[in-house]
Every structure is written in structure tokens, then in C-alpha cells.
Biopython code that builds the backbone (N, CA, C, O; Angstrom):
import numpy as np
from Bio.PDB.StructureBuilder import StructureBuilder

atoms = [
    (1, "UNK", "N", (113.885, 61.474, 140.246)),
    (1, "UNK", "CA", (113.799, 62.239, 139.008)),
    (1, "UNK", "C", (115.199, 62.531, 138.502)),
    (1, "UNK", "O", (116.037, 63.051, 139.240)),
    (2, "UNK", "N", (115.464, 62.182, 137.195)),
    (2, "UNK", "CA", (116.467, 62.637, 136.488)),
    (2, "UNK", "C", (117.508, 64.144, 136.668)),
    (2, "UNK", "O", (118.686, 64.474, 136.805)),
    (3, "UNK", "N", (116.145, 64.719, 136.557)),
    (3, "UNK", "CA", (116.403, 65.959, 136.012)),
    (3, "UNK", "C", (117.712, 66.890, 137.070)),
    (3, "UNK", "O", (118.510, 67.730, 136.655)),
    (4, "UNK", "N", (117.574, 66.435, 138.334)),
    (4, "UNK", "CA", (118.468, 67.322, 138.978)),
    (4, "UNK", "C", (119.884, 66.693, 139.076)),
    (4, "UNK", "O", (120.702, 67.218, 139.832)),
    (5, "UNK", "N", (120.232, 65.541, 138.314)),
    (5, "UNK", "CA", (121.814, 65.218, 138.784)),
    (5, "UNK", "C", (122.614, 65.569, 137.298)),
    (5, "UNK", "O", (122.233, 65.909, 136.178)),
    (6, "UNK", "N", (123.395, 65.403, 137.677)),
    (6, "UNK", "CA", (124.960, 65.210, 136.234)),
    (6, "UNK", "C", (125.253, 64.028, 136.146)),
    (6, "UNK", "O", (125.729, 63.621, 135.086)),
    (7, "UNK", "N", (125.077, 63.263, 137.094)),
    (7, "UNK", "CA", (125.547, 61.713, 137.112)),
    (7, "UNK", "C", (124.477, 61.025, 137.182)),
    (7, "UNK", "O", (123.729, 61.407, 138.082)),
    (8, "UNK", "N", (124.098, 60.125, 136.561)),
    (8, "UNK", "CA", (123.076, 59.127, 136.418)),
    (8, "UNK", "C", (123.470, 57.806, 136.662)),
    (8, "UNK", "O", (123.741, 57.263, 135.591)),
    (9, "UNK", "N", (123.585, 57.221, 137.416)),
    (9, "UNK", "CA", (123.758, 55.157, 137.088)),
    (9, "UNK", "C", (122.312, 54.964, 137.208)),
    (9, "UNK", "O", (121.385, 55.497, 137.818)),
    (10, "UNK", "N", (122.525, 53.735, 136.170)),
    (10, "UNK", "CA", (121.489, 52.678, 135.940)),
    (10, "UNK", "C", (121.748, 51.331, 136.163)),
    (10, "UNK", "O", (122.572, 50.753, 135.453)),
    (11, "UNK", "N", (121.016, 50.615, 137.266)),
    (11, "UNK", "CA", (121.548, 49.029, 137.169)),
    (11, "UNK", "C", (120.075, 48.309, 136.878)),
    (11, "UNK", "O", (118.903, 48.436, 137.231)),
    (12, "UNK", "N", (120.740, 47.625, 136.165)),
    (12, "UNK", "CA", (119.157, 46.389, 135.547)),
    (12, "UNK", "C", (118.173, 47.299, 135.125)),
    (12, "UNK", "O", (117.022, 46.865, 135.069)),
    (13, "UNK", "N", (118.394, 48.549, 134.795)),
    (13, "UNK", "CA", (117.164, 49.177, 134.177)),
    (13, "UNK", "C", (115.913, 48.976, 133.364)),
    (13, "UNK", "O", (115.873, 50.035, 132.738)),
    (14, "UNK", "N", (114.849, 48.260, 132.980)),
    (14, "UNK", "CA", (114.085, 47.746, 131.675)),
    (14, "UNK", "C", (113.159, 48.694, 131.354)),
    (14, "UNK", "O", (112.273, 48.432, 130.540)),
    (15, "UNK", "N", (113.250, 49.875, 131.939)),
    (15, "UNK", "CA", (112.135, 51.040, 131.585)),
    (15, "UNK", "C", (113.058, 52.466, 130.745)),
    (15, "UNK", "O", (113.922, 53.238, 131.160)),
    (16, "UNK", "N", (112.723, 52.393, 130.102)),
    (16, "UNK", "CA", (113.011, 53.342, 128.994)),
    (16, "UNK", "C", (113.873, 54.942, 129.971)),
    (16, "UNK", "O", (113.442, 55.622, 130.903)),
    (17, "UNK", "N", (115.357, 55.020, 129.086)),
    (17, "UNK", "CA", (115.181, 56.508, 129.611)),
    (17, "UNK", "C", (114.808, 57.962, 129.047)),
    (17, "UNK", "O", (115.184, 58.364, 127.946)),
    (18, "UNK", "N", (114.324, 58.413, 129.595)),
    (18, "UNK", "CA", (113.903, 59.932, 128.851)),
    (18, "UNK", "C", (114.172, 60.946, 129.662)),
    (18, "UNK", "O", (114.450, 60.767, 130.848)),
    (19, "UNK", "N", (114.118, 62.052, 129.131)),
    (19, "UNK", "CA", (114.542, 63.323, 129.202)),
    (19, "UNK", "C", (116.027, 63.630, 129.264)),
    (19, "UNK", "O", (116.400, 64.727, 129.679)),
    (20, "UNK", "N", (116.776, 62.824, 128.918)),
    (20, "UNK", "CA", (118.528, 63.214, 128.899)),
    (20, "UNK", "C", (118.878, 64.827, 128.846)),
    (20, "UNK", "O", (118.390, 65.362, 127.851)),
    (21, "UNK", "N", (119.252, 65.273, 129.281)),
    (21, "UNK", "CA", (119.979, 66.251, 129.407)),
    (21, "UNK", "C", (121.136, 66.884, 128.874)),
    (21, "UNK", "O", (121.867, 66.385, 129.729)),
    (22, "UNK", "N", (121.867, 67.509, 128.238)),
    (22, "UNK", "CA", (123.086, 67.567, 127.621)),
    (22, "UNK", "C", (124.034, 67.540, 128.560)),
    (22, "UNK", "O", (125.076, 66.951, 128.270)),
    (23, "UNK", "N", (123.899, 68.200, 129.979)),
    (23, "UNK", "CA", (124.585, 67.688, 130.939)),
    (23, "UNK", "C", (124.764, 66.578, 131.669)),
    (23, "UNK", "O", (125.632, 66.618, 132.540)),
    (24, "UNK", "N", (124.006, 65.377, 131.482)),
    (24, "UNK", "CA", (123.937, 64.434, 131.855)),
    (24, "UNK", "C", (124.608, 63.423, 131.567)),
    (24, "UNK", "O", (124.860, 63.233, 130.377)),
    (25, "UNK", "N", (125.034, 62.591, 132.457)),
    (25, "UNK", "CA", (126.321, 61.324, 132.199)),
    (25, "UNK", "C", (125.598, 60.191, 132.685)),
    (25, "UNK", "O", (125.225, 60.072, 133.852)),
    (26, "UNK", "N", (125.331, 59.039, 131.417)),
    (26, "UNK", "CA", (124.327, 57.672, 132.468)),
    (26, "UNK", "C", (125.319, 56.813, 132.471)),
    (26, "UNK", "O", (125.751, 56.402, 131.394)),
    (27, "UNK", "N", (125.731, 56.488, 133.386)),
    (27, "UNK", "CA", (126.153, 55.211, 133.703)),
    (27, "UNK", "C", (125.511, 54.107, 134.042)),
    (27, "UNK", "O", (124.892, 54.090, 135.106)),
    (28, "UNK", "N", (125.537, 53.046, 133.251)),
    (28, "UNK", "CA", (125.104, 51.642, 133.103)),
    (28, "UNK", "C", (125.515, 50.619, 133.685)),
    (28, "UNK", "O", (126.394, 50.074, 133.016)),
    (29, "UNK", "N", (125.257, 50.025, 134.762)),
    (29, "UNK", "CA", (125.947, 49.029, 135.279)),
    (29, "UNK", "C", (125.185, 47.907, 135.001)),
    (29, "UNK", "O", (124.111, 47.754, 135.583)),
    (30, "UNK", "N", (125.724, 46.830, 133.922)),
    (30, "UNK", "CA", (125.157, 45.658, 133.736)),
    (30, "UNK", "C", (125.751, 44.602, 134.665)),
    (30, "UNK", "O", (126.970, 44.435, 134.627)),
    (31, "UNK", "N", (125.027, 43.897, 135.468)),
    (31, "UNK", "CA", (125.357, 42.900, 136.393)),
    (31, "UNK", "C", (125.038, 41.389, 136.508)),
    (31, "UNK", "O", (125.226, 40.659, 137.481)),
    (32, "UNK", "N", (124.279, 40.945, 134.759)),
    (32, "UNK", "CA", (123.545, 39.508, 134.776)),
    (32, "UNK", "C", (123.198, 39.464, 133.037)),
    (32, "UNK", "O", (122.995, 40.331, 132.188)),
    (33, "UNK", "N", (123.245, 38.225, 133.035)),
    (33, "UNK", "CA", (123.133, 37.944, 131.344)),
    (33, "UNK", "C", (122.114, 38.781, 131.277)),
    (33, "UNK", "O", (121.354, 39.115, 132.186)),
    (34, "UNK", "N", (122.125, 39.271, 129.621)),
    (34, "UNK", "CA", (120.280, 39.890, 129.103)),
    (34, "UNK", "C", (119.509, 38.858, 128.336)),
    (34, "UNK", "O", (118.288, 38.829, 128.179)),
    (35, "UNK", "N", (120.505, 37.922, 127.830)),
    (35, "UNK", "CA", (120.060, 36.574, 127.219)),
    (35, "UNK", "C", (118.988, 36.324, 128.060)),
    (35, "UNK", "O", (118.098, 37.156, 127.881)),
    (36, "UNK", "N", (118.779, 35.662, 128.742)),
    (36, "UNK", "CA", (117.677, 35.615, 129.895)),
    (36, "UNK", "C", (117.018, 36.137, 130.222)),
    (36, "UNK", "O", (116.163, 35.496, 130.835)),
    (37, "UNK", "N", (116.783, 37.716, 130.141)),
    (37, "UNK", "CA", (115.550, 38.410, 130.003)),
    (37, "UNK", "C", (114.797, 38.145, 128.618)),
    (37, "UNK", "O", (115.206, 37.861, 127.492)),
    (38, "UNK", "N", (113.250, 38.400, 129.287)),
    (38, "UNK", "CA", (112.147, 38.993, 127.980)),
    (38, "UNK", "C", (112.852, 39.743, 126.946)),
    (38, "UNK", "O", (113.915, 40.347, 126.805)),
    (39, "UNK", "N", (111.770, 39.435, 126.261)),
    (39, "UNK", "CA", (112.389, 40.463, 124.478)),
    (39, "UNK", "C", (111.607, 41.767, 125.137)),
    (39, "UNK", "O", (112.414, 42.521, 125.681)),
    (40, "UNK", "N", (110.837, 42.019, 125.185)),
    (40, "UNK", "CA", (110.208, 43.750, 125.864)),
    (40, "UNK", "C", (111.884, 44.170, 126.987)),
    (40, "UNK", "O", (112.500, 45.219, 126.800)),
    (41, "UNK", "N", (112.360, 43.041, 128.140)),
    (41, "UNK", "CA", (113.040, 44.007, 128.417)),
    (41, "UNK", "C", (114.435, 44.253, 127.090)),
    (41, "UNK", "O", (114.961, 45.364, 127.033)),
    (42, "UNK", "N", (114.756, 43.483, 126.426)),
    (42, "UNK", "CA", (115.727, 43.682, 125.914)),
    (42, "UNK", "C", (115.802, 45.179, 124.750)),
    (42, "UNK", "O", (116.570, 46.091, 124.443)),
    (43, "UNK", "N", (114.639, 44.723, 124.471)),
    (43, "UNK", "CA", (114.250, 46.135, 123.823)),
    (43, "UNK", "C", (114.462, 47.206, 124.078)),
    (43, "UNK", "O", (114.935, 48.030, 123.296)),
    (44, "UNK", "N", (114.098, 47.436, 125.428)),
    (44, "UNK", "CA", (113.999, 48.515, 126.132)),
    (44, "UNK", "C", (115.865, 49.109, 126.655)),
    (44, "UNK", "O", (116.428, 50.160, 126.964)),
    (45, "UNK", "N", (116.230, 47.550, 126.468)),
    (45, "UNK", "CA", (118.018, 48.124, 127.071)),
    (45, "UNK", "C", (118.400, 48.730, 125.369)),
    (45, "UNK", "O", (119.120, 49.727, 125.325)),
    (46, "UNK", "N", (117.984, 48.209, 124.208)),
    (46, "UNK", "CA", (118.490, 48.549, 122.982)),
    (46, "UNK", "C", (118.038, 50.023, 122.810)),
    (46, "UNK", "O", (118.952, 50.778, 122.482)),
    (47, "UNK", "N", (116.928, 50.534, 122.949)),
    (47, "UNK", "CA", (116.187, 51.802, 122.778)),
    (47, "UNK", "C", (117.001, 52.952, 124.093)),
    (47, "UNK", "O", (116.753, 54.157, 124.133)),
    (48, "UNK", "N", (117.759, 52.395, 124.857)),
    (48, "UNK", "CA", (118.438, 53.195, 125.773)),
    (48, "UNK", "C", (119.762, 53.253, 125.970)),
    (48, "UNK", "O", (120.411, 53.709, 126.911)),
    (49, "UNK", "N", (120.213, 52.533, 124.578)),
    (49, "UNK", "CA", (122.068, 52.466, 124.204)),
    (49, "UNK", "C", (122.063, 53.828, 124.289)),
    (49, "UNK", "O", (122.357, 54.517, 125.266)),
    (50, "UNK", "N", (121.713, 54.169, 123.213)),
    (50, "UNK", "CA", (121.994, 55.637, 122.331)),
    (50, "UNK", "C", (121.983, 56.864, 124.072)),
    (50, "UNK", "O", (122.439, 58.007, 124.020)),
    (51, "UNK", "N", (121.631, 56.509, 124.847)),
    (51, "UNK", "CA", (121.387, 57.527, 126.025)),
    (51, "UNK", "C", (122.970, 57.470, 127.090)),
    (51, "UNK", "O", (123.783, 58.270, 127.554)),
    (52, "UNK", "N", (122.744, 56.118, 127.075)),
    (52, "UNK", "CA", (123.920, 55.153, 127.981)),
    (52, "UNK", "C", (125.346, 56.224, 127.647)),
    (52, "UNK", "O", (125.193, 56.834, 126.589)),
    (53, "UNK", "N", (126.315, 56.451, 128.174)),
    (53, "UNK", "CA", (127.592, 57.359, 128.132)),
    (53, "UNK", "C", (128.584, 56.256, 128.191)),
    (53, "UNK", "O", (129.332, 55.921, 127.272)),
    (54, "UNK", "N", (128.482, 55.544, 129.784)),
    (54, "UNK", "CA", (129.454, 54.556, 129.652)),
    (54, "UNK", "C", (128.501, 52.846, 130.215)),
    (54, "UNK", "O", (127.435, 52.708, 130.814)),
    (55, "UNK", "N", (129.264, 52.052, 129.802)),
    (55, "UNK", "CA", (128.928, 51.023, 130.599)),
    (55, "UNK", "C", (129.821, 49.850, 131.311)),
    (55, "UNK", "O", (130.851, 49.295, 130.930)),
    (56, "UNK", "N", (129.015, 49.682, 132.513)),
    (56, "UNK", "CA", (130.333, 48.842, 133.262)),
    (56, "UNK", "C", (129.808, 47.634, 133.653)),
    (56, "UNK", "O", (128.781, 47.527, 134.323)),
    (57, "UNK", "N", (130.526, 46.657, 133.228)),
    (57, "UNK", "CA", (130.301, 45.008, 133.308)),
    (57, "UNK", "C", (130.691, 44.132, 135.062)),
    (57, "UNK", "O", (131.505, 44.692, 135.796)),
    (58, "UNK", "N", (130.211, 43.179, 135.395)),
    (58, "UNK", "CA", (130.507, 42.577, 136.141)),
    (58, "UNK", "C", (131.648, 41.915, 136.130)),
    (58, "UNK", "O", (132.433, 41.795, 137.072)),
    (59, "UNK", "N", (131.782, 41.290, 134.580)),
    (59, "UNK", "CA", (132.446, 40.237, 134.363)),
    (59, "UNK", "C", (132.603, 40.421, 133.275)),
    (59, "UNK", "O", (132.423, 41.562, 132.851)),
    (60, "UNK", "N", (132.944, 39.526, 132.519)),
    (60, "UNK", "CA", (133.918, 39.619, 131.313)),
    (60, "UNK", "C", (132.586, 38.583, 130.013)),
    (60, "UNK", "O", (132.276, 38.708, 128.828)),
    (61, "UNK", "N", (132.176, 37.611, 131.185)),
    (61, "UNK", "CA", (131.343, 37.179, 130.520)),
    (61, "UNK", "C", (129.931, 37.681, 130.691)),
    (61, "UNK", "O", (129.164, 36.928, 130.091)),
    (62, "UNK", "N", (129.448, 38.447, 131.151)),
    (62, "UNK", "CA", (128.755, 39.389, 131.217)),
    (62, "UNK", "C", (128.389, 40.732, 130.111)),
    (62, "UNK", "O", (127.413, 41.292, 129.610)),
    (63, "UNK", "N", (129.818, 40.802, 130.123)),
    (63, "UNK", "CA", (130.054, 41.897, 128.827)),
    (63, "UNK", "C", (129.655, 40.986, 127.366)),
    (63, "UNK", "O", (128.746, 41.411, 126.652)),
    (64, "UNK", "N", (130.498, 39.553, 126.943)),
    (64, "UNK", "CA", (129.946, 39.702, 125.962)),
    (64, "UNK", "C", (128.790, 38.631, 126.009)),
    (64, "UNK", "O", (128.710, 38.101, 124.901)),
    (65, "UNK", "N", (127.947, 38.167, 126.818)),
    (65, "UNK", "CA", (126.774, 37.917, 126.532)),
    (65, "UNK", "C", (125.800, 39.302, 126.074)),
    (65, "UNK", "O", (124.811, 39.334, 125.342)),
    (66, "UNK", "N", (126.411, 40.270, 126.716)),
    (66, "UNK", "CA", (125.310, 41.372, 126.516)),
    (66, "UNK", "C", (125.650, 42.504, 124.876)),
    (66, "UNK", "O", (124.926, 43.325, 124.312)),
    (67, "UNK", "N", (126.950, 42.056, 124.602)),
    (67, "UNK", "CA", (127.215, 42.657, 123.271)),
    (67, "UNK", "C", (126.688, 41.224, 122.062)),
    (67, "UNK", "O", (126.399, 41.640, 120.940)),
    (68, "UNK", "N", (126.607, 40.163, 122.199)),
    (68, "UNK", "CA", (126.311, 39.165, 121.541)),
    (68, "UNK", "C", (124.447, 39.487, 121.289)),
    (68, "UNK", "O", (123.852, 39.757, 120.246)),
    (69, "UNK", "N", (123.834, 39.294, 122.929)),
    (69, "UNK", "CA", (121.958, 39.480, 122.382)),
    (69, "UNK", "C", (122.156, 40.849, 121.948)),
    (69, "UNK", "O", (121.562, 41.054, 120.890)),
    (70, "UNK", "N", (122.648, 41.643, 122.298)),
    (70, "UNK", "CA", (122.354, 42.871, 121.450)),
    (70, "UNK", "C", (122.381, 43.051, 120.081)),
    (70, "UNK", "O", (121.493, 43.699, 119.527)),
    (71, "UNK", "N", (123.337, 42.532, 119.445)),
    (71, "UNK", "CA", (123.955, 42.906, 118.151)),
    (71, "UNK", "C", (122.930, 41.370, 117.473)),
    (71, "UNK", "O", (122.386, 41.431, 116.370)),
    (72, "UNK", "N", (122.865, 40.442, 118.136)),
    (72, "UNK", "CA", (121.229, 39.480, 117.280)),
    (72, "UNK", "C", (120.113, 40.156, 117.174)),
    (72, "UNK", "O", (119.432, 40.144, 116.149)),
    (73, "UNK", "N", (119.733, 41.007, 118.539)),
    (73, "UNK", "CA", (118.210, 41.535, 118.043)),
    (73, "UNK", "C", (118.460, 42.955, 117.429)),
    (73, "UNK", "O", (117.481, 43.674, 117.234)),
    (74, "UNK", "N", (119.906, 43.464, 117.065)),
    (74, "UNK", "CA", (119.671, 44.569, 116.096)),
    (74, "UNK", "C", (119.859, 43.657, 114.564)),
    (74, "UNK", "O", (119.102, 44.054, 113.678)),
    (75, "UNK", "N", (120.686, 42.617, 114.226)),
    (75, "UNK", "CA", (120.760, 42.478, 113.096)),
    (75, "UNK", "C", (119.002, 41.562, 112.724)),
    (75, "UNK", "O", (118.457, 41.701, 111.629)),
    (76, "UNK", "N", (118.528, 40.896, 113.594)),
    (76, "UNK", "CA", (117.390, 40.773, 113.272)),
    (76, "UNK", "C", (116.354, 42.253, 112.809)),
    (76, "UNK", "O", (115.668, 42.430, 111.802)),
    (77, "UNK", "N", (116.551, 42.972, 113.769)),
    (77, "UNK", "CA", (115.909, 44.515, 112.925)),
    (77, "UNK", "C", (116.605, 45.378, 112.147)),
    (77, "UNK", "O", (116.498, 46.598, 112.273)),
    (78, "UNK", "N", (117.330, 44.838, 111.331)),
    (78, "UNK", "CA", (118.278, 45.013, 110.043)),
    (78, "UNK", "C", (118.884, 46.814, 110.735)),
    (78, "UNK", "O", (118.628, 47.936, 110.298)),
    (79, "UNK", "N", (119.662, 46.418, 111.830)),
    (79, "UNK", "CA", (120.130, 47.995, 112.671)),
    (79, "UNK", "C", (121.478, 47.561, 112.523)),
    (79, "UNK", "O", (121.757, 46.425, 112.138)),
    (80, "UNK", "N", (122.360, 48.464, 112.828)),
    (80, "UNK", "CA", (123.881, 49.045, 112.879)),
    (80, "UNK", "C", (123.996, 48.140, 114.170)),
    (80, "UNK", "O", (123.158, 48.059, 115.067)),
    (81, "UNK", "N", (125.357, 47.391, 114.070)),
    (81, "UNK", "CA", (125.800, 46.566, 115.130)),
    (81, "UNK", "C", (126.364, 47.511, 116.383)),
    (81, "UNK", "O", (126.828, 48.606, 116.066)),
    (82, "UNK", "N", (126.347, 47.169, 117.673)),
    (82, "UNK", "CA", (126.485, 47.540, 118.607)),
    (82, "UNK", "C", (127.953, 47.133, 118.981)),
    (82, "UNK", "O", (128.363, 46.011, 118.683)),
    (83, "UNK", "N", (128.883, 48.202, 119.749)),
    (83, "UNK", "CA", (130.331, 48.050, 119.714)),
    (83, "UNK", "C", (130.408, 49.035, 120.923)),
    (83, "UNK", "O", (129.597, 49.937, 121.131)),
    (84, "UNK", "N", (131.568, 48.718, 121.740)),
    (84, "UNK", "CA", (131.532, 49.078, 123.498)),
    (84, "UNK", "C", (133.012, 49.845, 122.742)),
    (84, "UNK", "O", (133.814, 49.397, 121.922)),
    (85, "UNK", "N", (132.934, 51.001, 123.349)),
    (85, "UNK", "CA", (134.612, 52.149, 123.310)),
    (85, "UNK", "C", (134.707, 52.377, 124.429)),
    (85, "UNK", "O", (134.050, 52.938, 125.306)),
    (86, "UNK", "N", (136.293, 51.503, 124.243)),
    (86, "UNK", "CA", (137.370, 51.696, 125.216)),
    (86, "UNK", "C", (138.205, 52.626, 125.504)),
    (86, "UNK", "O", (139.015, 52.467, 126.418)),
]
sb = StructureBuilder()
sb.init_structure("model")
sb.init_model(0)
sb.init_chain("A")
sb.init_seg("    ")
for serial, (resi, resn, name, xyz) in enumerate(atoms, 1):
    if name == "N":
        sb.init_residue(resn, " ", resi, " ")
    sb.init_atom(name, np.array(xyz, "f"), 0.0, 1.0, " ", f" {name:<3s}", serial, name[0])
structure = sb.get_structure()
């Protein structure tokens, strides 16, 4: 359960997160293309940006396969492009 930490990681997550906390910090560890996942999971990583605090890549190509499907299936749902701060 969420609810009792300050620190959150997430690796390969495809299930939605809820209940964020204002104290809460999620860390994201992406570790494998998302290109290659289902559209349900990809969805589910897009619907859980906005939660995400930081995220940390394997690789370099890792990072932008996963800023590339992202920013296709938001401009396909006519959404605000997705951008990683450094």
C-alpha cells in the first residue's frame, strides 16, 4: 500500500497510480522499450506521468524510445508533448 511511505519507486508499472499524496515522491524506473508493450499498457504509463516526480532510465536508448512512444500516442490524442527535466 502506498499510503504509508514518502518514497515510492515504480519499475515496469502498467497499473494505474492512485491515491498520491502531497507527501509523496514516485520514482520511476524505466528499464525496457515501451514501444513493445500493448497500447492498454502504454496508456496506463501516459495516465501516470502527471504522478511520476522523477524518472530514471537504463540507458540512453531507453530514455528516448520511451520519450518518442510517448509524445506519438499523446500527439495522436491531440495532448501536450511530453519533456523529461533535468
Amino acid at each position: 500500500k502506498v499510503k504509508d511511505y514518502s518514497i515510492i519507486i515504480f519499475q515496469h508499472t502498467n497499473s494505474l497510480i492512485q491515491n498520491k499524496k502531497s507527501y509523496h515522491k514516485f520514482i520511476y524506473i524505466v528499464h525496457c522499450k515501451i514501444s513493445t508493450m500493448n497500447f492498454l499498457n502504454n496508456n496506463n504509463i501516459i495516465q501516470n506521468i502527471n504522478n511520476v516526480d522523477y524518472f530514471i532510465f537504463v540507458s540512453e536508448e531507453v530514455k528516448t524510445d520511451f520519450i518518442s512512444t510517448i509524445n506519438n500516442i499523446l500527439l495522436k490524442q491531440n495532448k501536450s508533448r511530453f519533456s523529461i527535466q533535468f
